[in-house]
C-alpha positions in Angstrom: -147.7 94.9 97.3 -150.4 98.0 98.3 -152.8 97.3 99.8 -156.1 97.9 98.0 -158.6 98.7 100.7 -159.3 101.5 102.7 -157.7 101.8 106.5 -160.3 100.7 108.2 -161.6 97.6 106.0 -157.9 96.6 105.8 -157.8 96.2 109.8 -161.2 95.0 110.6 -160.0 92.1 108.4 -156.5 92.0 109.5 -158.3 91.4 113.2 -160.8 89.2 111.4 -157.7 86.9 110.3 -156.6 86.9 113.7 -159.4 85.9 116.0 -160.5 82.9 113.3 -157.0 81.6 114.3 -158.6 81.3 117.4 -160.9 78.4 116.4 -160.7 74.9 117.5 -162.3 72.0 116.3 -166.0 73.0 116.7 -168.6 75.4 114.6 -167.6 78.5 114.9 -168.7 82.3 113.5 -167.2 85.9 114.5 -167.7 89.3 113.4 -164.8 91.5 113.4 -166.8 94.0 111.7 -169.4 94.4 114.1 -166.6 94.7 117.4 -163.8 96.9 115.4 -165.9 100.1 115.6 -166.5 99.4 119.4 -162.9 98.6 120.3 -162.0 102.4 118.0 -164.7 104.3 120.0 -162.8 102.5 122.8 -159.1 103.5 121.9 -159.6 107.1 121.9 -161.4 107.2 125.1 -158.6 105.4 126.8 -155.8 106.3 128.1 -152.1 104.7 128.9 -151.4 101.2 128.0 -155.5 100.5 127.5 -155.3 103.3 125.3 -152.5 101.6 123.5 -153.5 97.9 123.2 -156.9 99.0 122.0 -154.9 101.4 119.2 -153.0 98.1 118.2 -156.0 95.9 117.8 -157.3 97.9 115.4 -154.7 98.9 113.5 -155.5 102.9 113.5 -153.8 105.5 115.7 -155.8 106.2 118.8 -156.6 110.2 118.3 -158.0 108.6 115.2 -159.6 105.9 116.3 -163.0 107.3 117.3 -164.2 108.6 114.1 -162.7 105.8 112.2 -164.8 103.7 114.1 -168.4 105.5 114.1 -167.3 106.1 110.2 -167.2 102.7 109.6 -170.4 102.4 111.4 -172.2 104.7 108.7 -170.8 103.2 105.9 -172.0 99.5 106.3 -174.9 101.5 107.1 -175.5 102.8 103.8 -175.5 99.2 102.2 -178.9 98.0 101.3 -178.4 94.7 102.6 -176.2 96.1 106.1 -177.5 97.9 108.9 -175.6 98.8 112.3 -176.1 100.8 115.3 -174.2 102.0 118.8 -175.6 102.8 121.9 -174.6 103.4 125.6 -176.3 103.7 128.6 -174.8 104.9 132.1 -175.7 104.5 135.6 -177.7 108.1 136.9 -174.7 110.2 138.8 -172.3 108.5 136.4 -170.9 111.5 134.4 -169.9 111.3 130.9 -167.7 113.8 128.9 -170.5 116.1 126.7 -167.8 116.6 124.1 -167.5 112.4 123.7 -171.5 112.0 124.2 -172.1 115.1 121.5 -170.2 113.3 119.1 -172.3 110.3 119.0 -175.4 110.0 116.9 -178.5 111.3 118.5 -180.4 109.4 120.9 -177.6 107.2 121.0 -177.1 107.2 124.9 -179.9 106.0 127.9 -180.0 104.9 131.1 -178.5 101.8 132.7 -181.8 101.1 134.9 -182.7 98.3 133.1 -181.1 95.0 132.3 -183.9 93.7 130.1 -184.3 97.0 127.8 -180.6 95.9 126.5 -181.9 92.9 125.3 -184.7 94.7 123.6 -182.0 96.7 121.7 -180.3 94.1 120.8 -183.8 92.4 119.5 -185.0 95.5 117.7 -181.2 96.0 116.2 -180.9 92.5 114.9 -184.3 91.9 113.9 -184.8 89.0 116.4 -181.7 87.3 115.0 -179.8 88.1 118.8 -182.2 87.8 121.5 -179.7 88.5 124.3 -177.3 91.5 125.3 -173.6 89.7 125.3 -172.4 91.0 128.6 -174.2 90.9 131.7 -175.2 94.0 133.5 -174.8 93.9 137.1 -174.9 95.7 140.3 -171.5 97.3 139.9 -172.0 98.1 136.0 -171.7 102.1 135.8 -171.7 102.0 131.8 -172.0 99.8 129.0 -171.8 100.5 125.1 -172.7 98.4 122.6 -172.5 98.0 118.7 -175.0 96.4 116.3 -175.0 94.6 112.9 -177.6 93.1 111.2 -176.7 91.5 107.0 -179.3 90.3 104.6 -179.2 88.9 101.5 -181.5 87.1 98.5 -179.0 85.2 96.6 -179.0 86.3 92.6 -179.9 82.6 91.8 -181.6 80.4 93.8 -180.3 77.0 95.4 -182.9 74.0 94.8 -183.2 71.9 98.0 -181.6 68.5 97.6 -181.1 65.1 100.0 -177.3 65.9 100.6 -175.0 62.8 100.4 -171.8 62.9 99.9 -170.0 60.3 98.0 -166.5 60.8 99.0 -164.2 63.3 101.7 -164.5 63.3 105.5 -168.1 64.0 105.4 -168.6 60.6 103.5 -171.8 58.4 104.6 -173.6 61.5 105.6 -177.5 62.0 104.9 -179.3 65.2 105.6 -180.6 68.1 103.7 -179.3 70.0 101.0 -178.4 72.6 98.3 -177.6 72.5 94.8 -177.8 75.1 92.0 -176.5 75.6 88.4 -175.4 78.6 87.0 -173.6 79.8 84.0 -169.9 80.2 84.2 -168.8 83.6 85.8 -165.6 83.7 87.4 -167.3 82.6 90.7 -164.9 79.5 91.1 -161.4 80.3 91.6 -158.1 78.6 93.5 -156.5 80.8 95.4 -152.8 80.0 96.1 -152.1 76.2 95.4 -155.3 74.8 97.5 -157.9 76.6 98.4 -160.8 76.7 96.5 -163.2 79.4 96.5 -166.6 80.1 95.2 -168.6 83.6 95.4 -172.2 83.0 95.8 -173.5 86.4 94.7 -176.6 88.2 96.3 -178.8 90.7 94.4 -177.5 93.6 96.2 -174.0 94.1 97.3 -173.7 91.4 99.8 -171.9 87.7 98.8 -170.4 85.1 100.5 -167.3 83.6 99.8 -167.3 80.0 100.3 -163.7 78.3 101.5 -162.8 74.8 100.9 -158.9 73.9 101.9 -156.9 70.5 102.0 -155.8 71.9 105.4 -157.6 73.4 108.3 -161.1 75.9 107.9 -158.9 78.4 109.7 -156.2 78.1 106.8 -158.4 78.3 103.7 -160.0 81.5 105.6 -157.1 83.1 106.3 -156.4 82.8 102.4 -160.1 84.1 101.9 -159.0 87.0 103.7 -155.5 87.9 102.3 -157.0 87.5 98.9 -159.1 90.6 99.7 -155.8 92.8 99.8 -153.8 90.8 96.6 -151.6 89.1 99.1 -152.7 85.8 97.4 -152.9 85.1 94.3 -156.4 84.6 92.7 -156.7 82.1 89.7 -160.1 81.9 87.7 -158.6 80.6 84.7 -159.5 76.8 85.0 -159.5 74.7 82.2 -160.4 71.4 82.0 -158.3 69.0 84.1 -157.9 71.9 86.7 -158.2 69.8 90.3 -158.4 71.3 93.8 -160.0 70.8 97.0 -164.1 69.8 96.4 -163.2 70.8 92.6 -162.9 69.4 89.2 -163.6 70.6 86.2 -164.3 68.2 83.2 -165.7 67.9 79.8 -169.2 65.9 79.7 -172.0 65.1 77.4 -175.0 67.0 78.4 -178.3 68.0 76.8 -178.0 71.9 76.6 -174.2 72.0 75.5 -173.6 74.8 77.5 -170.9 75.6 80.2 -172.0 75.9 83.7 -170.9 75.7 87.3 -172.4 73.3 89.7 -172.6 73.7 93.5 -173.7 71.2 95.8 -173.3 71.9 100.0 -175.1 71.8 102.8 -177.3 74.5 104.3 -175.9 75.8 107.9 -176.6 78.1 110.5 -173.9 79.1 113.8 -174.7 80.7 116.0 -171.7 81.5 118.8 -171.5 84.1 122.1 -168.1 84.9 123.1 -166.3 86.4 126.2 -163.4 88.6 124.5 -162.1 88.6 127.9 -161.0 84.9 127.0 -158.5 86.8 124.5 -158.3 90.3 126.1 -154.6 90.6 124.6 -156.3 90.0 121.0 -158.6 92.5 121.3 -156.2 95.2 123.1 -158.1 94.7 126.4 -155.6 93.4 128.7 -155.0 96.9 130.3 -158.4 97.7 130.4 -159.4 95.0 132.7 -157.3 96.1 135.4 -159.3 97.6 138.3 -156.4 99.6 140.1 -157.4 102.4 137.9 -159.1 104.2 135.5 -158.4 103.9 131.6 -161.4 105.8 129.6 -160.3 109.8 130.7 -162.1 110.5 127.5 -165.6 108.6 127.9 -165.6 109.8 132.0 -163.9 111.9 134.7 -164.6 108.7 136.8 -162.2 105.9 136.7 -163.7 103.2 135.1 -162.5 99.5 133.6 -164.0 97.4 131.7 -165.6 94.8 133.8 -167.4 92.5 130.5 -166.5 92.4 127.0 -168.6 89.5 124.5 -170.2 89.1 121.8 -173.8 87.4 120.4 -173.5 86.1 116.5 -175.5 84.3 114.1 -175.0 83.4 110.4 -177.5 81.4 108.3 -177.2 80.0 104.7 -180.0 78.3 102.6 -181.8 77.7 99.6 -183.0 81.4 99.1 -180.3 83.8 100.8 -178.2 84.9 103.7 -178.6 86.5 107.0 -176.1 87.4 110.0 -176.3 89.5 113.0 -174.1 90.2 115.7 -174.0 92.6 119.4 -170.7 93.4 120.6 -170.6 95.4 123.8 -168.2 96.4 126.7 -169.8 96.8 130.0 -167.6 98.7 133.1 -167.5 99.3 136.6 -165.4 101.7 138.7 -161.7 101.7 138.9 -159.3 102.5 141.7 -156.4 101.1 144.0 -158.3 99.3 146.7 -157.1 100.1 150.1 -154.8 97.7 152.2 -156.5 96.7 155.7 -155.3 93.8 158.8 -157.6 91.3 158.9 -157.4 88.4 161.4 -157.8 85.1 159.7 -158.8 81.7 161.8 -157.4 78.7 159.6 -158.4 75.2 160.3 -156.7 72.6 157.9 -157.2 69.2 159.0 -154.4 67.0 157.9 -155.1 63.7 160.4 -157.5 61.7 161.4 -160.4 63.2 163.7 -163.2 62.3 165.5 -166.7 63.9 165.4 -169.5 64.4 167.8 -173.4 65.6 166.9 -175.1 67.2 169.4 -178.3 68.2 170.6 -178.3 71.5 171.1 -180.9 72.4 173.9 -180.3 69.1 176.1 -176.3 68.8 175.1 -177.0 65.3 174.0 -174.7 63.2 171.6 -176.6 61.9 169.5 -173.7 60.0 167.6 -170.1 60.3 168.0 -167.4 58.5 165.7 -164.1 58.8 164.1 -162.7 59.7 160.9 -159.2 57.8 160.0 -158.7 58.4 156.3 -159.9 60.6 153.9 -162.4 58.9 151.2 -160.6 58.1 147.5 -163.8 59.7 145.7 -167.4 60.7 146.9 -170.8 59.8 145.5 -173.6 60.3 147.2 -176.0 56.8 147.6 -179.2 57.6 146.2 -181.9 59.2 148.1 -184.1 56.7 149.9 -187.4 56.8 152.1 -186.5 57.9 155.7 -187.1 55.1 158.0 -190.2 55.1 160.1 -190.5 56.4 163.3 -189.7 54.3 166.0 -193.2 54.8 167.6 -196.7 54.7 165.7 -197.5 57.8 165.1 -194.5 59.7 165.8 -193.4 62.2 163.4 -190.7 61.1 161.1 
């Protein structure tokens, strides 16, 4: 089957489905979309094997990599409920290459003098959502760049806020606070494959959510949320009565209005997440990149540089009235090169028996205890801290 979306959708999701493989057993949130620009502005700067991991993890050829990227950049950008931004900054006497700074938007690149003017940018970006710049900046950091998203929504309908209790399912006994809303049938519920369900909460503009409910694994009914996209699984809205899947019935019932309608009840959430991609370098086509013997980005600097951080800040939030997400991605590197091989003469003490000790008084050479050590202790904790004792004459200093 084609695929229907364009290049650079299709493999922001494609690296989507990949890292939420990733998860484990906690809350989790990424954004491929807000890091697959960065890693294409990446690819065509690099050179080698950085230059061809980073072309793999995003799924576009490298020479075309860079305007892929800042084209996907504008086009979220044009959404009424999406904006994004990139920026850079480099170290004074750090040169970059005019022809890779003149094709970034204006204004786009500043000075690295500054650690805490990052973290405004990442503020203003995000609206407040992402206090914090995901990489550190530190003594050796030459040049950093950095991408931005920021997603709104107002949902088309409303939720009404409800005491959330489930009755049945893992989630059974819980109390806490809730969501719950009515609307007329749509095509909002569907199954997609044998058992995941999905429902499309739809927000006044362009922006929705998809909701996921599987009988396996979150990462399994999102990875089915994601191939749906592209056709690869089949989509079923047609559910008549009797139709069962995971959190879904559907049923015939008295009611007052006689009308058809679609019920959803869930809780509210918000997750919030920072990740080092350096945890999953080979993921994000980084591996290469990381090295320090030499340079990889000819086409960003005549320097050598590597990438020395990679992470990124998220945040989504769901409730009653809409949704909002926001995420920084950003690279920060240092300089590259084969570090030179010296003789050094090393001293190594390794005690492996037991030993005897001695403290001394330094001006007057006195001992002031001696002892022995004849085995080494099982485990360590440290007794409590107590009151010196007194000193042994009235007045003395303790």
């Amino acid at each position: 089957m084609g695929s229907s979306l364009m290049a650079h959708v299709r493999s922001s999701n494609e690296l989507t489905a990949r890292w939420c493989r990733t998860f484990g057993g906690e809350d989790a949130v990424v954004s491929a979309a807000g890091l697959w620009p960065l890693l294409a502005v990446l690819a065509d700067a690099a050179s080698g094997q950085a230059r061809a991991e980073l072309a793999a993890a995003v799924g576009v050829p490298a020479e075309q990599a860079h305007a892929a990227g800042l084209a996907m950049l504008a086009s979220l950008d044009a959404s009424r409920e999406v904006s994004t931004a990139i920026g850079a900054w480099v170290q004074p006497g750090l040169p970059l290459r005019d022809d890779w700074v003149a094709s970034l938007p204006a204004g786009t690149v500043g000075t690295l003098d500054d650690p805490a003017a990052l973290d405004k940018w990442a503020r203003e970006k995000t609206d407040g959502l992402i206090e914090k710049f995901p990489v550190p900046i530190t003594e050796n950091t030459l040049f950093a760049l950095a991408t931005a998203l920021l997603a709104r929504t107002r949902w088309a309908t409303p939720f009404d806020e409800i005491l959330y209790t489930p009755e049945s399912g893992p989630w059974q006994g819980h109390r806490g606070p809730g969501l719950y809303r009515s609307t007329s049938p749509d095509g909002s519920v569907a199954i997609l494959g044998d058992e995941v369900t999905r429902v499309i909460v739809t927000g006044r503009g362009e922006l929705d959510v998809h909701l996921l409910i599987g009988a396996g694994s979150p990462q399994q009914a999102v990875a089915a949320g994601l191939a749906a996209f592209d056709g690869a699984v089949p989509v079923r809205t047609d559910l008549p009565v009797g139709t069962t899947a995971p959190c879904l019935t559907v049923m015939r019932r008295e009611t007052y209005g006689g009308q058809d309608s679609v019920a959803l009840t869930m809780p509210p959430f918000e997750v919030a997440a920072t990740h080092d991609l350096t945890d999953h370098a080979a993921l994000f086509g980084l591996s290469a990149a990381l090295d320090r013997q030499q340079g990889h980005f000819p086409g960003l600097s005549p320097a050598p540089l590597a990438v020395e951080a990679a992470g990124q800040n998220v945040v989504a939030r769901f409730d009653a009235t809409g949704f909002e997400a926001a995420a920084i991605s950003a690279v920060a590197m240092t300089r590259s090169g084969a570090r030179r091989r010296t003789s050094s003469t090393i001293t190594s003490v390794r005690i492996d028996r037991p030993f005897g000790f001695v403290a001394v008084d330094r001006p007057t050479g006195l001992a002031i205890v001696a002892g022995q050590v004849t085995r080494p202790p099982l485990e360590w904790v440290r007794p409590t801290a107590a009151e010196p004792a007194p000193g042994r004459f009235p007045g003395a200093p303790r």
